[in-house]
Backbone as ProteinMPNN parsed JSONL, in Angstrom:
{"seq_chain_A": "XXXXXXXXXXXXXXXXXXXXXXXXXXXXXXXXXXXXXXXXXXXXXXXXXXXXXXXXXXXXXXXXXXXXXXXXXXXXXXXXXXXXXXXXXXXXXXXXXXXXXXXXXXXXXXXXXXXXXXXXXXXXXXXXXXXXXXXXXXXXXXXXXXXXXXXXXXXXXXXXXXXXXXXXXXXXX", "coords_chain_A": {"N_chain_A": [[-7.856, 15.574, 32.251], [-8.462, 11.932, 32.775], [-9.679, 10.629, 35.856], [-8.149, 7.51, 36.792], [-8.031, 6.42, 38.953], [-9.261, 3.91, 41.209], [-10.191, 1.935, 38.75], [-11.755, -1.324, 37.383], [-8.949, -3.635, 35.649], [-10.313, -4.332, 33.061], [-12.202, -1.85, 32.956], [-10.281, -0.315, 32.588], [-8.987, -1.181, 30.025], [-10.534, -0.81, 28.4], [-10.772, 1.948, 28.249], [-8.337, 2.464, 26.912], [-9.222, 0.475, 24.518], [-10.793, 2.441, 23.266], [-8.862, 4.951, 22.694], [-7.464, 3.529, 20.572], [-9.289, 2.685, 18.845], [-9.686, 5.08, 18.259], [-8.026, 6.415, 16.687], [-7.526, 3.864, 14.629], [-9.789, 4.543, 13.878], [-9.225, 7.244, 12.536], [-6.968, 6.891, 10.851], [-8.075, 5.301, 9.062], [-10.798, 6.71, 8.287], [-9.342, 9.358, 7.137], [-7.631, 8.387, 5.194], [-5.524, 7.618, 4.991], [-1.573, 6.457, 5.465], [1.154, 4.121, 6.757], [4.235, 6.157, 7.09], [7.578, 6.627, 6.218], [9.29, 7.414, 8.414], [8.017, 7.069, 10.631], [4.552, 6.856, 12.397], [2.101, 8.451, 10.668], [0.566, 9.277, 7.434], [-0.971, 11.496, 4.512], [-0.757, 13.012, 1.862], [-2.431, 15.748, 0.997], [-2.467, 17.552, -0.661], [-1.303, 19.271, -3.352], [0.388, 21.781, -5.244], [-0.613, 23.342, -7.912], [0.904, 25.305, -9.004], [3.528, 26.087, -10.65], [7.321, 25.665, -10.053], [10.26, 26.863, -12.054], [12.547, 24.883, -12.252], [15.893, 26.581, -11.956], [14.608, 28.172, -10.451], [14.956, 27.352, -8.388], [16.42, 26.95, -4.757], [20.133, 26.185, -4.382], [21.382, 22.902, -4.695], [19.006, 21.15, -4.312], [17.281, 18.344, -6.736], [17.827, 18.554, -9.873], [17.738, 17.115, -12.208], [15.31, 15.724, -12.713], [12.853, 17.238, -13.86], [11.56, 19.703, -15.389], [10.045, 21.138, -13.936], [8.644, 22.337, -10.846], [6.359, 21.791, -8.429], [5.319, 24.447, -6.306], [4.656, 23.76, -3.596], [3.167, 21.561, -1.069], [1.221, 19.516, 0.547], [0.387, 17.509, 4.203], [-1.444, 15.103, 5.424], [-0.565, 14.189, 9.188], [-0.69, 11.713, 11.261], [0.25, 11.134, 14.695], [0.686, 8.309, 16.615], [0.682, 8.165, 20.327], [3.246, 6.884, 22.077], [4.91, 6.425, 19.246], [8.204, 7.115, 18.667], [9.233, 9.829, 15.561], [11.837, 8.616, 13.464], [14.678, 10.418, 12.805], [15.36, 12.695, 10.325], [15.952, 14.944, 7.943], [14.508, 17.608, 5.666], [14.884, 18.873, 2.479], [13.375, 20.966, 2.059], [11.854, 24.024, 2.99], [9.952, 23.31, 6.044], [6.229, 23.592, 7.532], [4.891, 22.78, 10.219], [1.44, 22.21, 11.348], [-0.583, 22.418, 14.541], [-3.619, 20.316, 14.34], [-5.033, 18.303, 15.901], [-5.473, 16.536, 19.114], [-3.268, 15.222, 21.776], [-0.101, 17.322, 22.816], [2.86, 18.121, 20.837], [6.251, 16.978, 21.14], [8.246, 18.474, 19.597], [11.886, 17.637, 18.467], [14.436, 19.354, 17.013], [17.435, 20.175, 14.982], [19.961, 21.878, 14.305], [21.356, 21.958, 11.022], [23.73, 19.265, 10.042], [25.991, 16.626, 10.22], [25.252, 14.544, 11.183], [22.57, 14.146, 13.614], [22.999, 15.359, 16.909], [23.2, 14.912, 20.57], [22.489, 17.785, 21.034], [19.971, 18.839, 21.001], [17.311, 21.161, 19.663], [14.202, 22.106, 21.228], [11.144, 21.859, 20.207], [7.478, 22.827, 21.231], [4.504, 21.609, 20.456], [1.276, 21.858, 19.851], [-1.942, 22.804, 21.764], [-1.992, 23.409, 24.115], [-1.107, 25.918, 27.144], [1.96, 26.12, 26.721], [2.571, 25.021, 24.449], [3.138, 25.904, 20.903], [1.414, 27.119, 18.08], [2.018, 26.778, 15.726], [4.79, 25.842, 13.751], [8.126, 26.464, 12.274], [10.169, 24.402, 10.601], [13.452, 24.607, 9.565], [15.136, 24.474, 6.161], [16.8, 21.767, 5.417], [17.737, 20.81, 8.322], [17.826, 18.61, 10.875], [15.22, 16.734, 12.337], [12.865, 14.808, 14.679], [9.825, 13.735, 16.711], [7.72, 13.402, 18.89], [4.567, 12.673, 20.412], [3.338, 14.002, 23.036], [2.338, 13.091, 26.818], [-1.152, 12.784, 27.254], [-4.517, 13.166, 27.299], [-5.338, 12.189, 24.74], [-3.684, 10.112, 23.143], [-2.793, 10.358, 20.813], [-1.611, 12.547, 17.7], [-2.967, 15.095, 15.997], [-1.49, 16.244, 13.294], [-0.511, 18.923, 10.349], [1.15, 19.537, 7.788], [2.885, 21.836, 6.024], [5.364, 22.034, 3.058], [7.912, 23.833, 1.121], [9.825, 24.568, -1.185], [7.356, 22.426, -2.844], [7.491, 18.885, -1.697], [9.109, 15.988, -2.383], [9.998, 12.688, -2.282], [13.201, 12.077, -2.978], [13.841, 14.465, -2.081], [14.371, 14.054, 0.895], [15.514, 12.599, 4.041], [16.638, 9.993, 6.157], [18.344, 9.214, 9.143], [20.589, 6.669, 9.496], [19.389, 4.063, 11.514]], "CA_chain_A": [[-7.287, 14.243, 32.272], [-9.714, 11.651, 33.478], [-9.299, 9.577, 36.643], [-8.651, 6.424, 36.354], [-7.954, 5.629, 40.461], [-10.323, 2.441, 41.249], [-10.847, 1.543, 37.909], [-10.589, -2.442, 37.132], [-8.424, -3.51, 34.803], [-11.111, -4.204, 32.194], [-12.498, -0.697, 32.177], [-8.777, 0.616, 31.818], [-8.221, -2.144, 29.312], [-12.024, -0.298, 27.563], [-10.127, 3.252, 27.911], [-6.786, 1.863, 26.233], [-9.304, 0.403, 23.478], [-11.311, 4.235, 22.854], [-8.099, 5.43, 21.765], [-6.947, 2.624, 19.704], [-10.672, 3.031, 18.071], [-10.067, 6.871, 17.304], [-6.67, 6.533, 15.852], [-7.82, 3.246, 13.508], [-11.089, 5.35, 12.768], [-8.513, 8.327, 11.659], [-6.375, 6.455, 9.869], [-9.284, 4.851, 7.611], [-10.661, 8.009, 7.326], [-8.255, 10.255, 6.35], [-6.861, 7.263, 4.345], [-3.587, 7.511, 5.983], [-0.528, 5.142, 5.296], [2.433, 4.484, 6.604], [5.034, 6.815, 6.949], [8.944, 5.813, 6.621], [10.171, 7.815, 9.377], [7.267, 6.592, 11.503], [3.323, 7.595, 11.736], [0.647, 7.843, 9.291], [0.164, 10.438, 6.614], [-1.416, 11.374, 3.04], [-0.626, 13.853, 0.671], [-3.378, 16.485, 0.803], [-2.517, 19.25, -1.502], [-0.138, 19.391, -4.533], [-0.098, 22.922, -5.939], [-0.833, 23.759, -9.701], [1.818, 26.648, -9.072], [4.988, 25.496, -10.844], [8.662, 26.71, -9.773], [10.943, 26.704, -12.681], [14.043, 24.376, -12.05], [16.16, 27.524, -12.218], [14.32, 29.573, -9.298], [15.283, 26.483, -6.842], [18.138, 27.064, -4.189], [21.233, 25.333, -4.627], [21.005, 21.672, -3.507], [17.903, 20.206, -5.361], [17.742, 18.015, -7.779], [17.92, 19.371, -11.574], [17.049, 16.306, -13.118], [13.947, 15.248, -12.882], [11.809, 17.864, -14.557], [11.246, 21.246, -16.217], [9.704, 22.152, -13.204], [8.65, 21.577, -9.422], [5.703, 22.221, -7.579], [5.685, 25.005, -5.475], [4.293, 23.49, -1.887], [2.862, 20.642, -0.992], [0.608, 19.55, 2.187], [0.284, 16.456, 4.713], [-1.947, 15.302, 7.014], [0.441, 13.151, 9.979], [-1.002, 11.074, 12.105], [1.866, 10.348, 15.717], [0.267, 7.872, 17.491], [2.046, 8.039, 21.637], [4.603, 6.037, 21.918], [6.244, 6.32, 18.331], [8.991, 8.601, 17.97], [9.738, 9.761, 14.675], [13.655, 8.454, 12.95], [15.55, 11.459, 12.938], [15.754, 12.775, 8.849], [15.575, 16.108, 7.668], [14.004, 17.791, 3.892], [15.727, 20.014, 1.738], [12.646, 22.364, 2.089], [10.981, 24.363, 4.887], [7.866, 22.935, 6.6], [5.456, 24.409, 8.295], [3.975, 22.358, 11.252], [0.61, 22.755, 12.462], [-1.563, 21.207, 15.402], [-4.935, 20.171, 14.37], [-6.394, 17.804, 17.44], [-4.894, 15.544, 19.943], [-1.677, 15.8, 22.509], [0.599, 17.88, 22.384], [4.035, 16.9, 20.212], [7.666, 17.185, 21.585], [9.292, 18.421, 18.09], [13.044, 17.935, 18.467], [14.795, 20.079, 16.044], [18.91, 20.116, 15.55], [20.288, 22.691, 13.385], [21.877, 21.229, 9.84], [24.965, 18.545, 10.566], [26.212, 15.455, 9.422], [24.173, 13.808, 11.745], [22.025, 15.022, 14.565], [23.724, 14.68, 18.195], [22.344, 15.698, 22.045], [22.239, 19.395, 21.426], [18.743, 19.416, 19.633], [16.539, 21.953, 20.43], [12.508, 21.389, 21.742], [9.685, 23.059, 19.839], [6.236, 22.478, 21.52], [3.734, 22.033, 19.106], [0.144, 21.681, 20.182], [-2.897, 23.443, 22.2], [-1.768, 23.792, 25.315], [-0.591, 27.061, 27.187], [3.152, 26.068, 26.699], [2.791, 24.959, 23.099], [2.609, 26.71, 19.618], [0.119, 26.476, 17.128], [2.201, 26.435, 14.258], [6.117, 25.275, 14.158], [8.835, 26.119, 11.185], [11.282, 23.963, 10.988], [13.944, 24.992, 8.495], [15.51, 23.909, 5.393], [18.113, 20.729, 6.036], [17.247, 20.948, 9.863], [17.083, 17.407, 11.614], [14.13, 16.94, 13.206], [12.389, 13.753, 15.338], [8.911, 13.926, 16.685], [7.002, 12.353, 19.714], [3.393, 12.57, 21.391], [3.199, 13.756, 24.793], [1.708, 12.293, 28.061], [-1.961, 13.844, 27.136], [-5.791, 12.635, 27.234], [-5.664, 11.527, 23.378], [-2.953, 9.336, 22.864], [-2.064, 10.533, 19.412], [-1.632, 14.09, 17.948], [-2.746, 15.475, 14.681], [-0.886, 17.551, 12.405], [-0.792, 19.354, 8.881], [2.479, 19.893, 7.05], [2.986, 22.302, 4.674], [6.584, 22.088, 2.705], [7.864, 24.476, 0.028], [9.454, 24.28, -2.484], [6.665, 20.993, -2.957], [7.97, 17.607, -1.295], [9.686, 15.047, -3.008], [10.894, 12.533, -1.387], [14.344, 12.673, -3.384], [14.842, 15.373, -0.867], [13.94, 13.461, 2.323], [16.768, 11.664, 4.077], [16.469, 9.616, 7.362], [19.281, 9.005, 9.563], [20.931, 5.403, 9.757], [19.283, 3.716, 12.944]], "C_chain_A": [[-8.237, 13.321, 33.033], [-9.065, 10.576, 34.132], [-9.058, 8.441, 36.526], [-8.462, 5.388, 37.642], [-9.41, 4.726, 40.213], [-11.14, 2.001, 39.902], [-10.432, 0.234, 37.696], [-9.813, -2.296, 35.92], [-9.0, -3.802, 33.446], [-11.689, -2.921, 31.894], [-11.248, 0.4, 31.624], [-8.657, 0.335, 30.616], [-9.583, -0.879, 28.079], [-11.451, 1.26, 27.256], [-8.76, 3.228, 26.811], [-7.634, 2.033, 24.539], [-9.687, 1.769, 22.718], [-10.355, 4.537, 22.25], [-7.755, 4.766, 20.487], [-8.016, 2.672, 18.754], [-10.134, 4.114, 17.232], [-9.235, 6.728, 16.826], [-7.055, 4.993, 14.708], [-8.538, 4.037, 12.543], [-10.214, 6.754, 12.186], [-7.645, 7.812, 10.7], [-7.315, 5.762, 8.893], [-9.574, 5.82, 7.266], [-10.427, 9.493, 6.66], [-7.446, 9.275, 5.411], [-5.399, 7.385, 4.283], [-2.754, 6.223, 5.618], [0.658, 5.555, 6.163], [3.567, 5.261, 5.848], [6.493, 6.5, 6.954], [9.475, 6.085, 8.138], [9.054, 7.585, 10.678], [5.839, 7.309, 11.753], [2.756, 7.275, 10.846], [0.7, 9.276, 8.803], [-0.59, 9.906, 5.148], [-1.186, 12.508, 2.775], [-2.233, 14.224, 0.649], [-3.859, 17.421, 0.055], [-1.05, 19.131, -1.997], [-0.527, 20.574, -5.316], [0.372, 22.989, -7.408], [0.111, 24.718, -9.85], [3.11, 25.725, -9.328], [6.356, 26.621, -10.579], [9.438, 26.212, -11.139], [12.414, 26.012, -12.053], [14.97, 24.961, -12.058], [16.329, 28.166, -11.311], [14.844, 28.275, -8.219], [16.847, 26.814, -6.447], [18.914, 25.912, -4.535], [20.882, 23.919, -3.752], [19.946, 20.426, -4.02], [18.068, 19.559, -6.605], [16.974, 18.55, -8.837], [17.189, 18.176, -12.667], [15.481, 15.603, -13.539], [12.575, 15.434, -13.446], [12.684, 19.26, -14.908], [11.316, 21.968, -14.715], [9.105, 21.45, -12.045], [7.201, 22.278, -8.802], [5.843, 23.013, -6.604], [5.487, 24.915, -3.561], [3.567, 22.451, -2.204], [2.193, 20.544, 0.612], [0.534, 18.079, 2.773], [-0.886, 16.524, 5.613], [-1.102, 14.191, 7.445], [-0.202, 13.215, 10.818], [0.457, 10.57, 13.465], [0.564, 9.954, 16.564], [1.517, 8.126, 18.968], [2.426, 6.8, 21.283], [5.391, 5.578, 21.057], [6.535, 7.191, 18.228], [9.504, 8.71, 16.672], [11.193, 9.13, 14.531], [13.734, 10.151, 13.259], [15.684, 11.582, 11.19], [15.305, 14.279, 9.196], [15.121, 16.639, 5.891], [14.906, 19.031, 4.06], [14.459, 21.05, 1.95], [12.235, 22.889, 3.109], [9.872, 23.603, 4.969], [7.669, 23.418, 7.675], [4.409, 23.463, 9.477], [2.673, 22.528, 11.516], [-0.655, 21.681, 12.968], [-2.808, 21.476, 14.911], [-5.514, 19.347, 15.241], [-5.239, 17.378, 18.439], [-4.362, 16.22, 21.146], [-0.959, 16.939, 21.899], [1.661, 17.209, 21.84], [5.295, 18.126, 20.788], [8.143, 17.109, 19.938], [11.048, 18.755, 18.342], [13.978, 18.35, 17.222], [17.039, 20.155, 16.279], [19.378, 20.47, 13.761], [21.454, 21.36, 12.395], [23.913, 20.339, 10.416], [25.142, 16.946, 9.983], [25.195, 14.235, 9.955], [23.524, 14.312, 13.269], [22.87, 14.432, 16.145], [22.819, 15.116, 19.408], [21.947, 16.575, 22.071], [20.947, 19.808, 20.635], [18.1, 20.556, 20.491], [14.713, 21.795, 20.489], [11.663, 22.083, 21.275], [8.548, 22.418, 20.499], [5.253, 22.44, 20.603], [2.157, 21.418, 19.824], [-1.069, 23.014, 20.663], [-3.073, 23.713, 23.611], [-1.311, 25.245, 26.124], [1.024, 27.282, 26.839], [3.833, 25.57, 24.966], [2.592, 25.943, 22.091], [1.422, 26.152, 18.891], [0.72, 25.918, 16.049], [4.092, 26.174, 14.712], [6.835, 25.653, 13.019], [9.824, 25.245, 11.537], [12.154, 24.088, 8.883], [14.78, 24.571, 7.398], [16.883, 23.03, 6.163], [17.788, 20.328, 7.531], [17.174, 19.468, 9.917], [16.128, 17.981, 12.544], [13.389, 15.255, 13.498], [11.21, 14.881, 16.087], [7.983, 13.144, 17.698], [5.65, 12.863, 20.575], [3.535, 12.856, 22.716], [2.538, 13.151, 25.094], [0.495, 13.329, 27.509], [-3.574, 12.664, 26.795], [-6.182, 11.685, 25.667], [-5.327, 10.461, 23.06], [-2.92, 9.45, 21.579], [-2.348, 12.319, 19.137], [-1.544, 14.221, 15.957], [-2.501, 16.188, 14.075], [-1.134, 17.725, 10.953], [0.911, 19.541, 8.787], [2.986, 20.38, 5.838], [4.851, 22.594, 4.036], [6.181, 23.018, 1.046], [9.127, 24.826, -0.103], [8.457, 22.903, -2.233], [7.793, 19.966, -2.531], [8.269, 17.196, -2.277], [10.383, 14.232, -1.966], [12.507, 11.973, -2.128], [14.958, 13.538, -2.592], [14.537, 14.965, 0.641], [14.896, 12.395, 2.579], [16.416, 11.216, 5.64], [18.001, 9.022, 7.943], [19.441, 6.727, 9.626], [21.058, 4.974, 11.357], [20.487, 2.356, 13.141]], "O_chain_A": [[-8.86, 13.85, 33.954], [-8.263, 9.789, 33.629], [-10.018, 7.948, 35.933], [-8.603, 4.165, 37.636], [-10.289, 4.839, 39.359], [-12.348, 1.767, 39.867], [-9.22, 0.02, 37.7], [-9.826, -1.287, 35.214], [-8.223, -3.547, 32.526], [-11.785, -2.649, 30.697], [-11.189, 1.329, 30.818], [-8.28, 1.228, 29.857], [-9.172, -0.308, 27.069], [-11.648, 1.76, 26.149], [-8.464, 4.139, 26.037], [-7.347, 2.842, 23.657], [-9.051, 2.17, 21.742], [-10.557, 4.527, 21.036], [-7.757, 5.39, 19.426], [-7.584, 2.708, 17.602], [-10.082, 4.177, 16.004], [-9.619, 7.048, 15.701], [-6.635, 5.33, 13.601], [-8.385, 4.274, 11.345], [-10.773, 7.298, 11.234], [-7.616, 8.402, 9.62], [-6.97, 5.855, 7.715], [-9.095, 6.288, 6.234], [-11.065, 10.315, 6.002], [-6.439, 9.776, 4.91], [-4.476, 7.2, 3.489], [-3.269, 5.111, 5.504], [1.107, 6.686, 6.35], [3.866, 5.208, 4.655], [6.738, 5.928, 8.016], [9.953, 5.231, 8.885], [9.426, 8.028, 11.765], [5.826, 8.46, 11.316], [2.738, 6.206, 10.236], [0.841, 10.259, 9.53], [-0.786, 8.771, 4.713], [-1.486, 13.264, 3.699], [-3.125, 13.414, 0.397], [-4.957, 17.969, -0.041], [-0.006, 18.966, -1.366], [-1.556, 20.56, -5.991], [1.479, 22.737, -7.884], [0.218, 25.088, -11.019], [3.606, 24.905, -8.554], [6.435, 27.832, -10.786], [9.233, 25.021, -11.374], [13.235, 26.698, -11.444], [15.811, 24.076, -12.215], [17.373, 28.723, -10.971], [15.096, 28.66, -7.078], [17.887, 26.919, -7.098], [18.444, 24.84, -4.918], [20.358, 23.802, -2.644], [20.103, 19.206, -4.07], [18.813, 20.001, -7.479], [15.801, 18.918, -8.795], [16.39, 18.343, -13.589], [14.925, 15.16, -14.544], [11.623, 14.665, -13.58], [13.842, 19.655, -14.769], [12.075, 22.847, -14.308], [8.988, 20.225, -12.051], [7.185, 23.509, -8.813], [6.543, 22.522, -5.719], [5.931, 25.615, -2.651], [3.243, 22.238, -3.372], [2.512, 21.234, 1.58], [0.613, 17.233, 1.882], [-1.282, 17.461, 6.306], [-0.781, 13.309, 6.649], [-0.521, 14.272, 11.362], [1.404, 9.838, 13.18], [-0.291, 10.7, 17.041], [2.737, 8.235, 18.847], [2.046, 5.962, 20.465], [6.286, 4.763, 21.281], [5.871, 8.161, 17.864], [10.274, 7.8, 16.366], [11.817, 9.122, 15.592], [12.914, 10.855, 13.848], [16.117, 10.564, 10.65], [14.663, 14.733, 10.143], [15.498, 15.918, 4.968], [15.377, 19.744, 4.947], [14.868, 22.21, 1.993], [12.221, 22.279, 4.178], [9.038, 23.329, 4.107], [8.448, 23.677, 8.593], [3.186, 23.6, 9.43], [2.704, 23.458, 12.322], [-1.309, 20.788, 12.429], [-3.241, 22.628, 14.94], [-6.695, 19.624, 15.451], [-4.157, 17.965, 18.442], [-4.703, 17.327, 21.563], [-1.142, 17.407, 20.775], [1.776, 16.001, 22.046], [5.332, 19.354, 20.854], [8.34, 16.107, 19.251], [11.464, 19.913, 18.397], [14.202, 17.442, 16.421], [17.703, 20.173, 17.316], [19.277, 19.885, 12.683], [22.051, 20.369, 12.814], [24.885, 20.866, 10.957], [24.279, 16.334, 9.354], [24.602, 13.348, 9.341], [24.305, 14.929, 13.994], [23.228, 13.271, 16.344], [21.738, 15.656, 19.176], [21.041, 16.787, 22.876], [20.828, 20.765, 19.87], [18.312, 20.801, 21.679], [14.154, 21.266, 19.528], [11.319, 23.068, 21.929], [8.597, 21.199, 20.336], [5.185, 23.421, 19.862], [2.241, 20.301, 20.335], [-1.094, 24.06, 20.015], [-4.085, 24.149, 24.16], [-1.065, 25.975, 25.163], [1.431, 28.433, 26.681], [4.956, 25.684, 24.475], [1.854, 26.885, 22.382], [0.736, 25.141, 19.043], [0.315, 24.924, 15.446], [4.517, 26.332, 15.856], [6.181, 25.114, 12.126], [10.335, 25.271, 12.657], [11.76, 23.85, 7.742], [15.633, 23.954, 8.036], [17.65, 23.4, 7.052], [17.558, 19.124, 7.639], [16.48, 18.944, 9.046], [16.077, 19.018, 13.206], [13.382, 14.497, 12.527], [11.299, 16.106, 16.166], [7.456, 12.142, 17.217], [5.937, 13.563, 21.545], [3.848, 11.978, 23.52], [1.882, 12.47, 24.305], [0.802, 14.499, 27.284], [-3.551, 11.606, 26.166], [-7.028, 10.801, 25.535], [-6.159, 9.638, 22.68], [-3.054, 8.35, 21.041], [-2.942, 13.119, 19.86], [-0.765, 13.821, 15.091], [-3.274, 17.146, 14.074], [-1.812, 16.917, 10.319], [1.676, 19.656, 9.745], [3.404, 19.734, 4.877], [5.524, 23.398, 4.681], [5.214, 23.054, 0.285], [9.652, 25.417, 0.841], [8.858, 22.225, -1.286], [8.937, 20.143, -2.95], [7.88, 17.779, -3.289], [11.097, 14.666, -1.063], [12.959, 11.159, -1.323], [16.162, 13.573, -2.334], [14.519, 15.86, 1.485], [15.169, 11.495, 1.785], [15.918, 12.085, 6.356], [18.733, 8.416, 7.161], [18.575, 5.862, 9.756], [21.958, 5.189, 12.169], [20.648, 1.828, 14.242]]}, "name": "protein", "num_of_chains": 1, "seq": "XXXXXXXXXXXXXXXXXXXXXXXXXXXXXXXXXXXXXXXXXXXXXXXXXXXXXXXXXXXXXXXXXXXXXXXXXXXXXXXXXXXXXXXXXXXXXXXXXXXXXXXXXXXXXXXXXXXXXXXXXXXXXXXXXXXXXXXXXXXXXXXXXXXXXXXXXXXXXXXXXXXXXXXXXXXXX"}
């Protein structure tokens, strides 16, 4: 973590910008967009492996095709200080830290709407974090940046059955 006792407030203001640099320069290039539930992502990987409309669990929608992609990938950009909404997907995803902070993943088993009792996955590179995170079908889940030298935290996200967002629901803030 780097000192920043007797620094003025111009070279703080010069540390502030560094980050604000690396997180523009990642979002250009990784060609990142806004995310609904807050963040930056892109669609990295859409697999050629089709599921038959058929083999999907109960719950998904039927209409829309023949057939569904079997996984799908992200890269997500959390700058600190936005916390994800609160939504959960009909499919599993698979978390995992590639640079930054660590991330506070709050997780809160399937419910009409998520309440106090969530539970805390660590997700990062630290001794107290994971590397990798499931979080499981329906599951609410919210998402925030720790206190950490980067000021943002980058992840991968692999979902399967393939994303849609048809199955992505965010809570009413």
């Amino acid at each position: 973590m780097p000192d920043f006792a007797g620094m003025t407030n111009g070279s703080l203001y010069d540390v502030r910008m560094s980050v604000h640099d690396t997180i523009e320069s990642l979002i250009t290039r990784l060609q990142l967009q806004q995310h609904p539930e807050g963040g930056w992502y892109r669609e990295t990987f859409r697999s050629s492996v089709q599921m038959s409309i058929d083999a999907l669990p109960k719950g998904y929608d039927r209409s829309a095709a023949d057939s569904r992609c079997a996984m799908t990938s992200i890269m997500f950009l959390l700058p600190k200080g936005i916390r994800t909404r609160w939504h959960r997907v009909r499919s599993e995803e698979l978390f995992v830290h590639h640079s930054g902070d660590d991330v506070q993943l709050l997780v809160h088993e399937p419910a009409e709407r998520p309440d106090g009792d969530a539970a805390i996955e660590m997700l990062g590179q630290s001794a107290e974090a994971q590397f990798q995170v499931v979080v499981p079908s329906m599951w609410w889940q919210a998402a925030e940046t720790v206190q950490g030298p980067h000021g943002f935290a980058l992840l991968g996200c692999v979902v399967s059955p393939g994303f849609e967002f048809a199955d992505f629901q965010l809570t009413k803030d």
